[in-house]
C-alpha positions as CSV (number, residue, x, y, z in Angstrom):
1,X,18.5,-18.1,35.4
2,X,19.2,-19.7,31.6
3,X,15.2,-20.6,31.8
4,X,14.6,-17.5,32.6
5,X,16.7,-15.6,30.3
6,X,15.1,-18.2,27.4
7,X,11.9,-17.3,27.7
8,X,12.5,-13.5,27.9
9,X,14.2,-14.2,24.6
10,X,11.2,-16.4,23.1
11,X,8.7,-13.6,24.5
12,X,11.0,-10.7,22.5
13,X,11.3,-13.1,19.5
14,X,7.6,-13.3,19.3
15,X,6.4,-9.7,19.9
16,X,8.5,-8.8,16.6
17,X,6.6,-11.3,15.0
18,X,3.3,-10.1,15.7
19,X,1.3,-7.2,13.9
20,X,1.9,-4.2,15.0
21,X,-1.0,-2.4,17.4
22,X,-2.1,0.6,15.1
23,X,-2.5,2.7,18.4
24,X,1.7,2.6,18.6
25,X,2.1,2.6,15.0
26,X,-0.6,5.5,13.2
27,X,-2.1,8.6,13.9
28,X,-5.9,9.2,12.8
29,X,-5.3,12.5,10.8
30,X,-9.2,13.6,9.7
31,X,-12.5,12.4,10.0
32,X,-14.0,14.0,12.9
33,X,-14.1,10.6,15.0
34,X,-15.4,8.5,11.5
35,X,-11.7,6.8,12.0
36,X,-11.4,4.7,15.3
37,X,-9.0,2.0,16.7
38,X,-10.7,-0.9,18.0
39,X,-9.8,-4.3,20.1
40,X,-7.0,-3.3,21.5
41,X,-5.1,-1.7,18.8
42,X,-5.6,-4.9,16.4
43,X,-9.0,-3.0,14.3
44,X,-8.9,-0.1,13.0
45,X,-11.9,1.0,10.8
46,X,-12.9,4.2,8.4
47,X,-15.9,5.5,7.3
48,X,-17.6,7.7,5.0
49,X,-20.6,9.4,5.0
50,X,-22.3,12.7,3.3
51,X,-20.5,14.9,5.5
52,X,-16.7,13.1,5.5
53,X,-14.8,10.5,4.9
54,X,-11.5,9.7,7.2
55,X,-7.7,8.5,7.1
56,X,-4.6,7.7,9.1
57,X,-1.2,8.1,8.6
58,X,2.2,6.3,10.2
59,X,3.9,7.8,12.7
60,X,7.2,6.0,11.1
61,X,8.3,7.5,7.8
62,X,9.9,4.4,6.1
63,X,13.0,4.9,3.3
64,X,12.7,1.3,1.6
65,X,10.8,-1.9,3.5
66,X,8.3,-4.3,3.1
67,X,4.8,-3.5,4.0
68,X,1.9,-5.4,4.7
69,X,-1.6,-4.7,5.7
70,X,-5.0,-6.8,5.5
71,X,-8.1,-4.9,4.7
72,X,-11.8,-5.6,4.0
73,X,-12.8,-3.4,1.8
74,X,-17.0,-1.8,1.6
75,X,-19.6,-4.2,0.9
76,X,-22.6,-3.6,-0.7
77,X,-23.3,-1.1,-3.0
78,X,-19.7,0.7,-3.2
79,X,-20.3,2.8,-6.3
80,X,-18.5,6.5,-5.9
81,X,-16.1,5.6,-2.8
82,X,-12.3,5.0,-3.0
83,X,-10.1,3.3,-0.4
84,X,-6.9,4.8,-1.1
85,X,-3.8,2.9,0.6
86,X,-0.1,3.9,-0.5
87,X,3.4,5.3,0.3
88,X,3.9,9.6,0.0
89,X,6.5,11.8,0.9
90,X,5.6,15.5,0.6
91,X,6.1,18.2,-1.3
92,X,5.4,19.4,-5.4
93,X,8.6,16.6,-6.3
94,X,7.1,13.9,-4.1
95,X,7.1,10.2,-4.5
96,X,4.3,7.6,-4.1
97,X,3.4,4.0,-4.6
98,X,-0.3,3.4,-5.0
99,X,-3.1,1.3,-4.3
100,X,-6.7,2.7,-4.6
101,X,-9.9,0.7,-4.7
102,X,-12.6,2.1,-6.8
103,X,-15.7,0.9,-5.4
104,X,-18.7,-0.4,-7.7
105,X,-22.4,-0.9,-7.4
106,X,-23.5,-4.1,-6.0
107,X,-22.7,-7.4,-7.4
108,X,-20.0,-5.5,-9.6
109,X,-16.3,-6.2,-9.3
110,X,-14.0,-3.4,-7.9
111,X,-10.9,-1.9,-9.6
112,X,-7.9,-2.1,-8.2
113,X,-5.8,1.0,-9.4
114,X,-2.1,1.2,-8.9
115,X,0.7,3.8,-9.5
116,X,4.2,4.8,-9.3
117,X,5.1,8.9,-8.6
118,X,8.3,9.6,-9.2
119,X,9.4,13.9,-8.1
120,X,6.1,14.5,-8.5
121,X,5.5,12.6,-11.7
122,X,2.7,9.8,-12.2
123,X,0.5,9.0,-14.9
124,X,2.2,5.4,-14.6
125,X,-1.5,3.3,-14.0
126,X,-2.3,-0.4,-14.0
127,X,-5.7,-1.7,-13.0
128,X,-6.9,-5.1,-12.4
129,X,-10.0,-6.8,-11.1
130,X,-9.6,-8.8,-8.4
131,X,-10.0,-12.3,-8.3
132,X,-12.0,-12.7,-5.4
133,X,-14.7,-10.7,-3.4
134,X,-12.6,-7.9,-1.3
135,X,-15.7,-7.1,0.7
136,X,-16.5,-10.4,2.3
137,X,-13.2,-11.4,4.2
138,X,-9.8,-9.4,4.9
139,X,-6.8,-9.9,2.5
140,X,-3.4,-8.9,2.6
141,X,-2.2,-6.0,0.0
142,X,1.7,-5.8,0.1
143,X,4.2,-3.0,-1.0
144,X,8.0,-4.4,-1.5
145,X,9.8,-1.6,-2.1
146,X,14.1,-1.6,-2.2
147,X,16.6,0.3,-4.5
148,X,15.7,-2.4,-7.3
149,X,12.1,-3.0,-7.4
150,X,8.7,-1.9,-6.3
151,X,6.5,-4.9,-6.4
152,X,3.0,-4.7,-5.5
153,X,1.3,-7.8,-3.7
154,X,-1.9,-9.3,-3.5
155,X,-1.9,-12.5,-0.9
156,X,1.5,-12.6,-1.6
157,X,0.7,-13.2,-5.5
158,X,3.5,-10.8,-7.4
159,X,0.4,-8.6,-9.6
160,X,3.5,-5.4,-10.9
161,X,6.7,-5.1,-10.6
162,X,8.3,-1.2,-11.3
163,X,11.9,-1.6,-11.2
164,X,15.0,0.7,-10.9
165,X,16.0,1.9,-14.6
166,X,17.9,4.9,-13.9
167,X,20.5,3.7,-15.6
168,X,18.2,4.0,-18.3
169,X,16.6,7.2,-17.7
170,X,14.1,6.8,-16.2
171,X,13.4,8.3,-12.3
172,X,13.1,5.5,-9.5
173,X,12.2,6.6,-5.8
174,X,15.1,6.0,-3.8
175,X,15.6,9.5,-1.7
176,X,12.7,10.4,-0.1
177,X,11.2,8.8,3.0
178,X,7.4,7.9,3.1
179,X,4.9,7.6,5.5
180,X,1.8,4.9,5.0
181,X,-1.7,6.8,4.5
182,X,-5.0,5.5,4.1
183,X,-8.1,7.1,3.2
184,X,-12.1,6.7,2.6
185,X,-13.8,9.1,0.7
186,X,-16.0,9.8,-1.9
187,X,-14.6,10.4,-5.4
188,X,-18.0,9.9,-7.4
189,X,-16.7,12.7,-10.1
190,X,-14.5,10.0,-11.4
191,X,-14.7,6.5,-9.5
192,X,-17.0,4.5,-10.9
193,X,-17.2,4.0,-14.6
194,X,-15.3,7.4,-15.1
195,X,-17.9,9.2,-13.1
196,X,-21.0,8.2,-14.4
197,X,-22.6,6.6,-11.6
198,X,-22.6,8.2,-8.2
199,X,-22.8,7.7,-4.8
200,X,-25.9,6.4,-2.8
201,X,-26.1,7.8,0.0
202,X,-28.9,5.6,1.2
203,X,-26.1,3.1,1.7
204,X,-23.8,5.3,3.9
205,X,-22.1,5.0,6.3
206,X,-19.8,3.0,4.3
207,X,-16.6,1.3,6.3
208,X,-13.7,0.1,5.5
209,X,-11.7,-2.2,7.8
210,X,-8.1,-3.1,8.5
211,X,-5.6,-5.3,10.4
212,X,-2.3,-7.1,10.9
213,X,0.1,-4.6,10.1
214,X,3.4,-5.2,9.4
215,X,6.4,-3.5,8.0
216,X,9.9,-5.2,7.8
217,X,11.5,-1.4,6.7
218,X,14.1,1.6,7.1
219,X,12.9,3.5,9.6
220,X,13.9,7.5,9.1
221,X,15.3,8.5,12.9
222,X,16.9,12.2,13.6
223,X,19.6,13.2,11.5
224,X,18.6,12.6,8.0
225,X,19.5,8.7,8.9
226,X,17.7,5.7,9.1
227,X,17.3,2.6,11.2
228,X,16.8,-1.0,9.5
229,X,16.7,-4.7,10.4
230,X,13.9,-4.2,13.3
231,X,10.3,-4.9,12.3
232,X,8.3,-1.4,13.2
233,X,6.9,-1.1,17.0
234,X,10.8,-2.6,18.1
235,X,13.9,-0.9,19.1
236,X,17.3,-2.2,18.9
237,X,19.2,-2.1,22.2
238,X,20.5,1.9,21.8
239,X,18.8,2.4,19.1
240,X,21.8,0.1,17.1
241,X,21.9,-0.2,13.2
242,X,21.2,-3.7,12.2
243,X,21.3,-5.1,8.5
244,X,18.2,-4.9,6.4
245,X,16.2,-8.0,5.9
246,X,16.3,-10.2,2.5
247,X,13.2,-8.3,1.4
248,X,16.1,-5.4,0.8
249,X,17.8,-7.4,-2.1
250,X,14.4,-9.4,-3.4
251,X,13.7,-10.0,-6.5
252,X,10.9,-11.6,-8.3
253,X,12.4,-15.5,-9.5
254,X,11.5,-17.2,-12.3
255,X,8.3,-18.6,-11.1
256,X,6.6,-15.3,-9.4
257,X,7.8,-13.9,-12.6
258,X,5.4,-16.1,-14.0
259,X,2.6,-15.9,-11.8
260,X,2.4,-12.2,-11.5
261,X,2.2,-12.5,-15.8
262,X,-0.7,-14.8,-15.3
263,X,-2.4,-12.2,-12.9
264,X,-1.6,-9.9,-15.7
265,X,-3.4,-11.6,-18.3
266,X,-6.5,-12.7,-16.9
267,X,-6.8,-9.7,-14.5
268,X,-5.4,-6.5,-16.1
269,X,-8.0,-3.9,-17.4
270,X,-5.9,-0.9,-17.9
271,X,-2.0,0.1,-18.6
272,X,-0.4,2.9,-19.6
273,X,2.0,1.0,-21.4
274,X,-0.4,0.1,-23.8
275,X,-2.3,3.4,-24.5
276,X,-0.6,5.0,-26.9
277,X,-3.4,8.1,-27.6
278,X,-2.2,9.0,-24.6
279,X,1.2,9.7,-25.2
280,X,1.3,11.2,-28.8
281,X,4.7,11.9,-28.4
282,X,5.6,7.9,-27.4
283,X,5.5,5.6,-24.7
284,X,7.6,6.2,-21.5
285,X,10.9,5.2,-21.8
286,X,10.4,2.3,-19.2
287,X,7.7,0.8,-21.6
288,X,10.1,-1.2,-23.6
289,X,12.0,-2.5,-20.9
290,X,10.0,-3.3,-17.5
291,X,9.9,-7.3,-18.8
């Protein structure tokens, strides 16, 4: 009976480890069948082409967590398409926490293009080139997000870290539950080199691929409450309330700190905090102060 009981307990132990089947976890929202779910729940691929792109959505919305997700982004020539992947909440005052991939013509690096919404409020961009070929393999983009920081991942490599300076004025999302959407579709008005090269059709359909979800998160359940200390696709035994997992108090030490300001360096192309024509009226607030 103890053998048995062990290995029930090793079998649980293990299904919350693995990635989460995107049949149980996401809903294909557009796309006219250009979005399917593949091997078992383990794939799940979009496409865009001159009639539509696609996207999903969660079927969790998620108030704080840690979320993970490999993708492999469109080969070739990628010029005109974005692969938008972030956290929303709805509404004119929503928040968001961004990562879009402009795409590029071949041989050409893409952009990755991050942002912060705060009720409604963005116009907070970085962009970096990445330091590898996004097209050729999958990689894992990351979203830590907790009542201190929102630190966006690339392989685990720390690349931006927005964190909580309401004490100083400035707006942090803390309030409003997301849900995780991703989307391909064609932006050529703006994409590529501010919109100067278009899509080529020739090259379509294009696809975009993903896997090995995970989120370590608070879960919004009925009520206006949430549920936290499960990984997403698990229950606790009667739905109980657990404690939230280290990612809830995480913070980036001394030597991620000083990794993510290498990435920054070598790989930054754009930030607002160092545009001033844009903001004749000054910086934002959190300008002087993120580090």
């Amino acid at each position: 009976m103890a053998r048995v009981s062990l290995a029930l307990l090793l079998g649980a132990l293990l299904a919350c480890s693995a990635a989460a089947s995107f049949d149980q976890e996401f809903d294909i929202t557009w796309g006219d069948g250009r979005g399917k779910i593949q091997d078992g729940g383990r794939l799940l691929t979009l496409t865009l082409d001159r009639t539509s792109g696609s996207g999903f959505q969660s079927k969790h919305e998620y108030l704080f967590g840690k979320i993970d997700m490999q993708l492999k982004l469109v080969p070739g020539n990628s010029a005109g398409t974005v692969t938008a992947y972030y956290l929303s909440s709805q509404g004119s005052t929503h928040d968001e926490i961004d990562f879009e991939f402009l795409g590029n013509v071949t041989g050409e690096p893409y952009t990755l293009h991050t942002n912060v919404f705060t009720q409604g409020q963005g116009q907070r961009e970085q962009q970096f080139r990445l330091w590898f070929d996004p097209t050729t393999d999958f990689h894992t983009y990351s979203i830590l997000w907790n009542p201190k920081h929102i630190i966006f991942m690339v392989d685990d490599l720390p690349i931006r870290d927005f964190r909580n300076l309401e004490s100083k004025g400035v707006a942090f999302p803390k309030n409003q539950p997301m849900r995780l959407y991703s989307s391909l579709w064609n932006a050529d008005d703006w994409a590529t080199q501010g919109g100067r090269v278009k899509t080529d059709w020739s090259h379509a359909p294009f696809a975009a691929s993903y896997r090995a979800f995970r989120a370590d998160a608070c879960v919004a359940v009925a009520g206006g409450k949430t549920r936290c200390g499960a990984s997403v696709g698990t229950e606790g035994a009667a739905g109980a309330a657990a404690p939230a997992g280290d990612w809830y108090n995480q913070e980036l030490d001394l030597t991620l700190q000083q990794r993510m300001r290498w990435v920054q360096r070598k790989y930054m192309i754009y930030n607002y905090c160092t545009d001033p024509k844009r903001y004749p009226q000054g910086l934002p607030a959190e300008c002087s102060m993120q580090q």
